[in-house]
C-alpha positions, 0 to 999 in steps of 0.5 A: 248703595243708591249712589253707586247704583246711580252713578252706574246708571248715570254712566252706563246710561250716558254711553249707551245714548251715545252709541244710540244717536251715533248709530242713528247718524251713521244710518242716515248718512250711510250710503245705501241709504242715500236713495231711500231718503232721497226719495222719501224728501221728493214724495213731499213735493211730487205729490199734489196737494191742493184742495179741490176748490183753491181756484174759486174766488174766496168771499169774504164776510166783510166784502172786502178784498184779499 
């Protein structure tokens, strides 16, 4: 019984991952899509990320430069 349960399992269960991540594929690379991921890899670098203070000269312990 265990076998035939985890053999059912192992199969059923490895075809069912394959439709999931072909699904996922095919949801990326689906053409209506397409801008929405588009935009989504543009907001990293559109947005302004440094700090407040990355003009001012950085002092270190040590006195030494860089």
């Amino acid at each position: 019984m265990y076998e035939a349960l985890a053999s059912f399992a192992q199969t059923w269960g490895l075809i069912g991952f394959v439709i999931f991540f072909l699904g996922v594929i095919a949801y990326a690379v689906w053409p209506k899509n397409r801008d929405k991921f588009t935009a989504a890899a543009r907001s990293v670098l559109d947005e302004n990320t440094r700090p407040d203070d990355a003009d001012a000269p950085t002092d270190t312990k040590d006195g030494r430069d860089g």
